[in-house]
TINU-982448 format. One record per residue: residue number from 1; y, z, x of N, C-alpha, C in turn; residue in three letters. Coordinates in steps of 0.1 Angstrom, whole numbers, plus 5000, padded with zeros to 4 digits. Atoms other than C-alpha are relative to their C-alpha. Layout:
<NUM,<Y,Z,X>,<Y,Z,X>,<Y,Z,X>,'ALA'>
...
END
This chain:
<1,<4987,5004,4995>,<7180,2784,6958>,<5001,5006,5014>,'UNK'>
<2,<4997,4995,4985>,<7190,2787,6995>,<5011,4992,5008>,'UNK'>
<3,<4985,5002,4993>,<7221,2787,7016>,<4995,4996,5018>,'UNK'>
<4,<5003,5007,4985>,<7221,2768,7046>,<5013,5001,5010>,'UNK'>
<5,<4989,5003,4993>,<7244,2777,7073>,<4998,4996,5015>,'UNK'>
<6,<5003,5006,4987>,<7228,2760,7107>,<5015,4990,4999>,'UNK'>
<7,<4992,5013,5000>,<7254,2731,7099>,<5013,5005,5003>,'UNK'>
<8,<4986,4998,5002>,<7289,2727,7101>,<5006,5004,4988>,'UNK'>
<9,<4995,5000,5013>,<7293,2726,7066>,<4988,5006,4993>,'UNK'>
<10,<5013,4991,5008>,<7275,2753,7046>,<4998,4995,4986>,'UNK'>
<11,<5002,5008,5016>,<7255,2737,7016>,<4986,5009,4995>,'UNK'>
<12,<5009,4992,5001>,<7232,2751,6995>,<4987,4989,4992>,'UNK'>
<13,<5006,5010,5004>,<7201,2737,6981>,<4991,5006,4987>,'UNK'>
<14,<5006,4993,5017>,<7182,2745,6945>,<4989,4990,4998>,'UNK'>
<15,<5013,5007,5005>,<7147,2736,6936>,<5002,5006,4982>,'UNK'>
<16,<4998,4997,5014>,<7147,2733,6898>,<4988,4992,4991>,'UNK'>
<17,<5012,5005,5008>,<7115,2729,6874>,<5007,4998,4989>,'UNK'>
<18,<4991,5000,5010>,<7125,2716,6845>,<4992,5001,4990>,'UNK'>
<19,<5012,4992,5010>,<7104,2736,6818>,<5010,4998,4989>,'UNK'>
<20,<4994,4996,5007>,<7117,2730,6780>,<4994,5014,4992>,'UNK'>
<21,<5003,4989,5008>,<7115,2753,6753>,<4986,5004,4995>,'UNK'>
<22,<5011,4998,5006>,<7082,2746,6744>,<4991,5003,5011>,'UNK'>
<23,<5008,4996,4985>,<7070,2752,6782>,<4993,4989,5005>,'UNK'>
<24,<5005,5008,4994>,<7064,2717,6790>,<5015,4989,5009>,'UNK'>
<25,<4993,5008,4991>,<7077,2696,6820>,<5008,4989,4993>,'UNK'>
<26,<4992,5006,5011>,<7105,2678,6804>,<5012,4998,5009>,'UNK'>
<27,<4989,5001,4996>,<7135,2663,6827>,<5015,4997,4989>,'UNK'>
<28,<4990,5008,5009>,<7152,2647,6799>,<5006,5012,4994>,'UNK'>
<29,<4995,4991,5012>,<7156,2678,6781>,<5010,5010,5010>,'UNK'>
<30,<4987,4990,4993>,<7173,2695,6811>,<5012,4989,5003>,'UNK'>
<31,<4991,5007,4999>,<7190,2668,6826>,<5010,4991,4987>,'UNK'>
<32,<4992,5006,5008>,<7202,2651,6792>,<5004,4982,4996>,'UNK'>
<33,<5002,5015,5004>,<7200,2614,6797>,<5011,4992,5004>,'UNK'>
<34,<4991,5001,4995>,<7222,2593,6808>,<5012,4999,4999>,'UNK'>
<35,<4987,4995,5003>,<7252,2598,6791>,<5002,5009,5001>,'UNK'>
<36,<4996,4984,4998>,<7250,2633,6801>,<5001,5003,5015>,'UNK'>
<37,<4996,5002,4986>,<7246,2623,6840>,<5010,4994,4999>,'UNK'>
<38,<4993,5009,5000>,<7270,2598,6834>,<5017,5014,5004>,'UNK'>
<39,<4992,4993,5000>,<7297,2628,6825>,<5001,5010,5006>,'UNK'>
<40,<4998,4986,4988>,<7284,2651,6849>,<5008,4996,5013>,'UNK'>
<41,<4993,5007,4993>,<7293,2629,6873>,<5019,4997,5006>,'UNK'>
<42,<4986,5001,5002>,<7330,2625,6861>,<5004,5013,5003>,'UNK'>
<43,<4992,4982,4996>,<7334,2664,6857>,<4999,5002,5016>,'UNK'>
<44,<4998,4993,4984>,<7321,2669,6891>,<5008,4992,5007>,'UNK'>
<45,<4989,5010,4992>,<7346,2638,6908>,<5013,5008,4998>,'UNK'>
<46,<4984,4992,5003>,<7374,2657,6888>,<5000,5013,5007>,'UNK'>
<47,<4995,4991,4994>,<7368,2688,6900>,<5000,5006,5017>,'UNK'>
<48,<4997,4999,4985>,<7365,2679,6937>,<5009,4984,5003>,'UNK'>
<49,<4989,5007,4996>,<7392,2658,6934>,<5010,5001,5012>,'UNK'>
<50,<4988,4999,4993>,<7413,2679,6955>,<4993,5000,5015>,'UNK'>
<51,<5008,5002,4989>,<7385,2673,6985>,<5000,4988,5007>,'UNK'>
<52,<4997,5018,5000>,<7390,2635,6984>,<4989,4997,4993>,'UNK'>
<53,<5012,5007,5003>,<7360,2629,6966>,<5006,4991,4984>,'UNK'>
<54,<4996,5010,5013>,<7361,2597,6941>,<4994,5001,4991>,'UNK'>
<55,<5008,5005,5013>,<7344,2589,6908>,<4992,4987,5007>,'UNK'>
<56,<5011,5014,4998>,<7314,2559,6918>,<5009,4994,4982>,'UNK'>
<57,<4995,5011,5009>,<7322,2531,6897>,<4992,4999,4990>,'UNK'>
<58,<5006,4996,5012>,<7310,2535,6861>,<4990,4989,4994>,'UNK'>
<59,<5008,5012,5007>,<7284,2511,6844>,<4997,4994,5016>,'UNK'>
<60,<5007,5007,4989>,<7274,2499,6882>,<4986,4995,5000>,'UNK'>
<61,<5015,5004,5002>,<7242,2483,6888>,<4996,4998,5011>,'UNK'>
<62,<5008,4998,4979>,<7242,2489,6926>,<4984,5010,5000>,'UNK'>
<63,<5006,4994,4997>,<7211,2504,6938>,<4995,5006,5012>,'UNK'>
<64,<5004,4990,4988>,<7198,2530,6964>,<4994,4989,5013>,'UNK'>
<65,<5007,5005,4988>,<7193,2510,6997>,<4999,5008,5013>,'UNK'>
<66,<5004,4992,4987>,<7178,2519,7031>,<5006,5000,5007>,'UNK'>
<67,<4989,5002,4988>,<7199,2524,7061>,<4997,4992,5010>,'UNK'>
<68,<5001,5010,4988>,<7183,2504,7083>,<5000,4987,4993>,'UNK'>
<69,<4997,5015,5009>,<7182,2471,7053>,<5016,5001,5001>,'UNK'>
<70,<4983,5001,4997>,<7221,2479,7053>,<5007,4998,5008>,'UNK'>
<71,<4993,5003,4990>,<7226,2476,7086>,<4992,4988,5003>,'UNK'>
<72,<5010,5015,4998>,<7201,2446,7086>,<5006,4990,4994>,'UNK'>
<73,<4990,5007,5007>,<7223,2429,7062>,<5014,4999,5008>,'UNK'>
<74,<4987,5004,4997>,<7257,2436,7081>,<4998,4994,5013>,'UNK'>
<75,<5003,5011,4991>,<7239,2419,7110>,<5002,4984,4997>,'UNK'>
<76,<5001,5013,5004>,<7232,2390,7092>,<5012,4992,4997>,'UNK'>
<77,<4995,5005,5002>,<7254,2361,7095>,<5007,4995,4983>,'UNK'>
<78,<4999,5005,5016>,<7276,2356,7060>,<5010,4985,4999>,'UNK'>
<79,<4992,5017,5004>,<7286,2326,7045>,<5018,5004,4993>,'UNK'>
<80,<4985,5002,5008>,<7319,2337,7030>,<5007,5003,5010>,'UNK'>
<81,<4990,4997,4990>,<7349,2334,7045>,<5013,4994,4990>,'UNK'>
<82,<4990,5001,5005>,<7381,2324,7029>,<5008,4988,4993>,'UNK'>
<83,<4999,5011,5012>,<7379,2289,7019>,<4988,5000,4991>,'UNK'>
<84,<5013,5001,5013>,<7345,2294,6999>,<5003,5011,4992>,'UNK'>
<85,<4993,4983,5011>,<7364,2329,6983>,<5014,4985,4990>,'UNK'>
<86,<4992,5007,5009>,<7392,2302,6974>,<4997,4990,4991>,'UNK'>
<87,<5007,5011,5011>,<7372,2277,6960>,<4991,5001,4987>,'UNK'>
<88,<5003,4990,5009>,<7353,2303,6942>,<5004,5003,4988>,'UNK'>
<89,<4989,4991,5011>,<7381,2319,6922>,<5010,4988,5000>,'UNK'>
<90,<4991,5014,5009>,<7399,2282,6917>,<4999,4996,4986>,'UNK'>
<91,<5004,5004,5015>,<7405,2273,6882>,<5000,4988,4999>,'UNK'>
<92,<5004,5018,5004>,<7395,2235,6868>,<5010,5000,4994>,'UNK'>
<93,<4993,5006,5013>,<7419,2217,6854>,<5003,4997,4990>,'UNK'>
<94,<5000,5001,5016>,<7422,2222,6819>,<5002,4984,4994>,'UNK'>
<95,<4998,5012,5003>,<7419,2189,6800>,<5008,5002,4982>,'UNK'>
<96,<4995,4994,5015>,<7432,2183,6762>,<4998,5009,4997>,'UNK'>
<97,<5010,4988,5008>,<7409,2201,6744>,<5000,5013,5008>,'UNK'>
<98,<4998,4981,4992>,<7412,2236,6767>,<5018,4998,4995>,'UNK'>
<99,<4986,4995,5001>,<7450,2228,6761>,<5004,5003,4989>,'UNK'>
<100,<5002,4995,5012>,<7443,2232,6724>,<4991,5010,4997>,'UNK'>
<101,<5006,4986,4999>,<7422,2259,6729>,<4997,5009,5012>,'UNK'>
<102,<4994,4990,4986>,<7437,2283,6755>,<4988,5007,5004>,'UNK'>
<103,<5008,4986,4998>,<7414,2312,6748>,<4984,4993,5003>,'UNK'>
<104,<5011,5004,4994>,<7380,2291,6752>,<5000,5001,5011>,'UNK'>
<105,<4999,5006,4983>,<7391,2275,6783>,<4999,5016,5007>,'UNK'>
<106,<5001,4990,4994>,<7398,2309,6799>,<4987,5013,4997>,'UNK'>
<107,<5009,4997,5004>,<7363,2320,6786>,<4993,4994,5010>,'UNK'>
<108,<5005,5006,4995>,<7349,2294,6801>,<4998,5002,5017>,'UNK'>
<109,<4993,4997,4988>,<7365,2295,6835>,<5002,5016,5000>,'UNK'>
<110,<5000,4981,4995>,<7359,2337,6837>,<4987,4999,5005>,'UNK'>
<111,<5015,4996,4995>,<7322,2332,6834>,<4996,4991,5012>,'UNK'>
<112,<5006,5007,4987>,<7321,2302,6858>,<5004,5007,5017>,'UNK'>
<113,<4992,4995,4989>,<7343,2322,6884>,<4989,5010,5002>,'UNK'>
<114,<5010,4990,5001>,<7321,2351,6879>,<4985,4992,5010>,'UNK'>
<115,<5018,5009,4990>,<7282,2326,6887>,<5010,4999,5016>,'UNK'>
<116,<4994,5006,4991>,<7308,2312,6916>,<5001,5012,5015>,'UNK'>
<117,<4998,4991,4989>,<7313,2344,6932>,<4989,5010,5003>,'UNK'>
<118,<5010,4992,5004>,<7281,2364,6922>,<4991,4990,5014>,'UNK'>
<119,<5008,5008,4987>,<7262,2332,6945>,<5003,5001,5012>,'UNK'>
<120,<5001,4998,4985>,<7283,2334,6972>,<5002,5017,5011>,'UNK'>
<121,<5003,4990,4995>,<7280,2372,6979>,<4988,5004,4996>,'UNK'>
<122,<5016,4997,5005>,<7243,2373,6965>,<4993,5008,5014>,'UNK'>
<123,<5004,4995,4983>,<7225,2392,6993>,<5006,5009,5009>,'UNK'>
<124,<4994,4993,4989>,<7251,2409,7008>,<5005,5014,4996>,'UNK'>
<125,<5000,4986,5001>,<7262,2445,7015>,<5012,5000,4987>,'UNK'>
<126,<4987,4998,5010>,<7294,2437,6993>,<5003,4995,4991>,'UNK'>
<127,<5004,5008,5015>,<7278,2419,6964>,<5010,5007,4987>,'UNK'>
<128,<4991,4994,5012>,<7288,2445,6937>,<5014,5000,5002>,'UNK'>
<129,<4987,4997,5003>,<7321,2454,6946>,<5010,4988,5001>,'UNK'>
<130,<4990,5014,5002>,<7336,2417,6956>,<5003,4997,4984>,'UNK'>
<131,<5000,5008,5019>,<7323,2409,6917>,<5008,5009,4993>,'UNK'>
<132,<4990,4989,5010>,<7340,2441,6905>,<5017,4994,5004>,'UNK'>
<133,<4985,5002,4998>,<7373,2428,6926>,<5000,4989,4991>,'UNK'>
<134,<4995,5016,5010>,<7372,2394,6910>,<5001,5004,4986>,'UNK'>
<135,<4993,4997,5011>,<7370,2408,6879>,<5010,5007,4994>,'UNK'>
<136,<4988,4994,5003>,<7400,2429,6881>,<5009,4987,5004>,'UNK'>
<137,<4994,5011,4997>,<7415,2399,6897>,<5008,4994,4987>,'UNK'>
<138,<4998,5004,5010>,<7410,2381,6864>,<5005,5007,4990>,'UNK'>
<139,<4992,4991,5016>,<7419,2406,6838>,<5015,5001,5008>,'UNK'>
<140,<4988,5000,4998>,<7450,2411,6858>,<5006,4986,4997>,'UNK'>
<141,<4996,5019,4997>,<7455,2372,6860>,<5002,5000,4985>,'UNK'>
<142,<4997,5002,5017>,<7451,2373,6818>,<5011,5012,4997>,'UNK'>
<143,<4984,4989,4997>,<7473,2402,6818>,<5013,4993,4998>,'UNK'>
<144,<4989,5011,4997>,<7496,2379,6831>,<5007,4992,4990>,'UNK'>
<145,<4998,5010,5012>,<7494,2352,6808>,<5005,5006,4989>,'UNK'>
<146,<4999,4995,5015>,<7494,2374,6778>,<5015,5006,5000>,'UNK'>
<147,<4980,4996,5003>,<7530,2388,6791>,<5010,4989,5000>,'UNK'>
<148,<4987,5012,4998>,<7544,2356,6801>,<4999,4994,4986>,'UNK'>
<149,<5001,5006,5009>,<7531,2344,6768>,<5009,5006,4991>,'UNK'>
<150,<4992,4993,5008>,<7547,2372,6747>,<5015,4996,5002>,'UNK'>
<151,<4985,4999,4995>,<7580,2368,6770>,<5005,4985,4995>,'UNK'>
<152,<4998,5016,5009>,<7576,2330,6757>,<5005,5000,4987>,'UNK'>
<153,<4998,5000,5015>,<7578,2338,6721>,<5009,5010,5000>,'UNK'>
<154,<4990,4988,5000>,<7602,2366,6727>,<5015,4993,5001>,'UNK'>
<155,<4987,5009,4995>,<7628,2341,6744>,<5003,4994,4989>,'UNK'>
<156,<4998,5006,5009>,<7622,2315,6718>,<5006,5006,4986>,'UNK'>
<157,<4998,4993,5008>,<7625,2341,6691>,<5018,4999,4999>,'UNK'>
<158,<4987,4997,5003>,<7660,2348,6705>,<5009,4990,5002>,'UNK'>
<159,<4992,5011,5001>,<7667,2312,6713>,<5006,4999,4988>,'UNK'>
<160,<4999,5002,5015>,<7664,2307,6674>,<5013,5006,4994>,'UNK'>
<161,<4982,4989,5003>,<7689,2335,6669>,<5009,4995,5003>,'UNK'>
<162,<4990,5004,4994>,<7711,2324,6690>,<5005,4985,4993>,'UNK'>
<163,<4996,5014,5006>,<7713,2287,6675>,<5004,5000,4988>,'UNK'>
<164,<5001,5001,5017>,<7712,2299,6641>,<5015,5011,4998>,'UNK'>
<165,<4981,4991,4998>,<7745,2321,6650>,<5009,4993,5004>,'UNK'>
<166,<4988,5017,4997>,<7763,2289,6667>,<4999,4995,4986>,'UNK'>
<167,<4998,5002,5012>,<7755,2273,6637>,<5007,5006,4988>,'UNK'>
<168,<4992,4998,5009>,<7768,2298,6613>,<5013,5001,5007>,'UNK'>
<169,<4984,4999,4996>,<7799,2299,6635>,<5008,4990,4998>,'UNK'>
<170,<4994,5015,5002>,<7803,2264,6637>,<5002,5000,4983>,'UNK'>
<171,<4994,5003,5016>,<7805,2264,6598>,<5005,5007,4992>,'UNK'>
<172,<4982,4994,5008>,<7830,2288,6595>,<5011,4993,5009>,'UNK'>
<173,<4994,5010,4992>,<7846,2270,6620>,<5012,4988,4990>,'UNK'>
<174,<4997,5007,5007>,<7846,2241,6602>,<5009,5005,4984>,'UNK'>
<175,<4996,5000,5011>,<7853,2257,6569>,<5017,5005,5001>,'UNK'>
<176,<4986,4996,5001>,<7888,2274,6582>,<5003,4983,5005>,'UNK'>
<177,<4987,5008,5000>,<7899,2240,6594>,<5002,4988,4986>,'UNK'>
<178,<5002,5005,5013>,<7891,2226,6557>,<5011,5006,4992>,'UNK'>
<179,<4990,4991,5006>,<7912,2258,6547>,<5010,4994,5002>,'UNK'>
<180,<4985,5001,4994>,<7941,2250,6570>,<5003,4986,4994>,'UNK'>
<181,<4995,5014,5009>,<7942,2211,6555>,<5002,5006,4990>,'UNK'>
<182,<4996,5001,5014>,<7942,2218,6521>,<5010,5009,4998>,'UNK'>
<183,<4989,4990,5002>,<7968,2248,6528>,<5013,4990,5006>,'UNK'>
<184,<4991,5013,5003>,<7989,2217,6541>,<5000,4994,4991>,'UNK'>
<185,<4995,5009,5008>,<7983,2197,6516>,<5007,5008,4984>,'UNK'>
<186,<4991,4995,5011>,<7993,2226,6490>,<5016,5002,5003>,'UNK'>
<187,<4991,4995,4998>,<8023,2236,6511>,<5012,4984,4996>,'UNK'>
<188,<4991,5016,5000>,<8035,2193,6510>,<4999,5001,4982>,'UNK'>
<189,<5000,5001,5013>,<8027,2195,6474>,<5013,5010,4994>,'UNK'>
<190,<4991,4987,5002>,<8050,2226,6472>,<5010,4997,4999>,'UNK'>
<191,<4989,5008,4994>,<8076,2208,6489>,<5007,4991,4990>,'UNK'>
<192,<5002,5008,5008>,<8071,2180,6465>,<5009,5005,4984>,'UNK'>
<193,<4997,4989,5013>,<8077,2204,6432>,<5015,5003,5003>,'UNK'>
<194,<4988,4994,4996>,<8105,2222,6447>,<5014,4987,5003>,'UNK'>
<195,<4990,5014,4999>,<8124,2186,6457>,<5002,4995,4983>,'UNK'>
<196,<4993,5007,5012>,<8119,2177,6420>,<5004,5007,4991>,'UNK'>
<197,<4994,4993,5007>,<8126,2206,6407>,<5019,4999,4998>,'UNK'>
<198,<4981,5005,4994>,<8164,2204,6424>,<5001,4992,4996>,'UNK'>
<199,<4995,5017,5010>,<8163,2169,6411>,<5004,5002,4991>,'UNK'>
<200,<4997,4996,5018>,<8164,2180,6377>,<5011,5006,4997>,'UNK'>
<201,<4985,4992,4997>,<8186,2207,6385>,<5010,4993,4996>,'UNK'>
<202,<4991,5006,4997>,<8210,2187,6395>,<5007,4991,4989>,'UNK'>
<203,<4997,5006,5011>,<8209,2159,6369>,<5002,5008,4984>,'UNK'>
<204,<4995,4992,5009>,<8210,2186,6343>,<5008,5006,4998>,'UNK'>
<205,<4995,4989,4994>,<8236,2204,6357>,<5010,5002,4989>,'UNK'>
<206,<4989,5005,5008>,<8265,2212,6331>,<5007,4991,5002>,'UNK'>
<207,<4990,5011,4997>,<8288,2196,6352>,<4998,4986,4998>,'UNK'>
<208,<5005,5016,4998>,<8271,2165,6354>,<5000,4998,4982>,'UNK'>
<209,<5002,5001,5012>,<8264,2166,6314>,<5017,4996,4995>,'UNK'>
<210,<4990,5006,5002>,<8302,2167,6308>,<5011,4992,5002>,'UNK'>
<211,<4992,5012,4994>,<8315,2140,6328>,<4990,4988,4986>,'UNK'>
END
């Protein structure tokens, strides 16, 4: 190990044999494999986080290029530009059949979008990461759907409600002004009784008996 301070920035550097237990040359067994670089990785992003340093993008399949092919590449004229990115990531017009099966169609049209944009940055310095944007693009875009769809069934849900509560209003509604008739028609009946009652009365009255 040795400390290097010619530079600006003092770094150090470590030569490391990687001897296992049994005294034979063995990386795997120091280093751990790649789910153990994988999480070294993360620990060390986390804990020079407060440096600016990021996390590389996980499951990537970029590889180590030369600096003069990288600058040989951002020479090279590219074909994309902003109507072949839109035409790219356009969706087809769903026909019946995708309109009966939502979740195909949007199968279908992920992986075509995907070839569509993989060909037209094939080659170039910004291959991986365009394909990484598009694919956030889309999960955000299903995202989408999947809220507006819920907020669909959510609405409807409480349309339902709502109709099914007019409804029972309306038929109490109805049933008080069913009440209120027939409470006329007992009160005229009432009326009725009580007039023939006094009729009787009357004709019964003593007075009337002894004339």
């Amino acid at each position: 190990m040795y400390l290097h301070l010619d530079e600006k920035t003092p770094h150090i550097e470590a030569y490391v044999v990687p001897i296992d237990a049994k005294g034979k040359l063995n990386c795997k067994s120091f280093l751990g494999g790649q789910a153990k670089l994988r999480d070294l990785q993360t620990r060390y992003a986390t804990h020079n986080k407060n440096f600016g340093l990021q996390r590389g993008l996980k499951g990537s399949r970029a590889t180590h290029q030369q600096v003069q092919k990288f600058y040989e590449q951002i020479k090279q004229p590219t074909k994309v530009n902003n109507e072949n990115l839109q035409k790219a990531v356009k969706l087809e017009a769903p026909a019946l059949k995708n309109i009966l099966n939502p979740d195909v169609y949007l199968k279908e049209q992920e992986a075509k979008i995907y070839a569509k944009v993989a060909r037209l940055f094939a080659s170039t310095v910004y291959e991986n990461k365009i394909i990484q944007q598009a694919k956030k693009i889309l999960r955000e875009w299903k995202r989408a759907e999947a809220d507006a769809e819920k907020l669909k069934y959510k609405l409807e849900s409480e349309k339902e409600a709502l109709q099914e509560k007019l409804n029972s209003q309306a038929k109490a509604i109805q049933n008080l002004q069913q009440l209120q008739l027939d409470n006329k028609d007992l009160q005229r009946q009432l009326s009725n009784a009580i007039s023939e009652t006094n009729a009787l009365k009357e004709k019964f009255s003593p007075n009337k008996l002894k004339t």
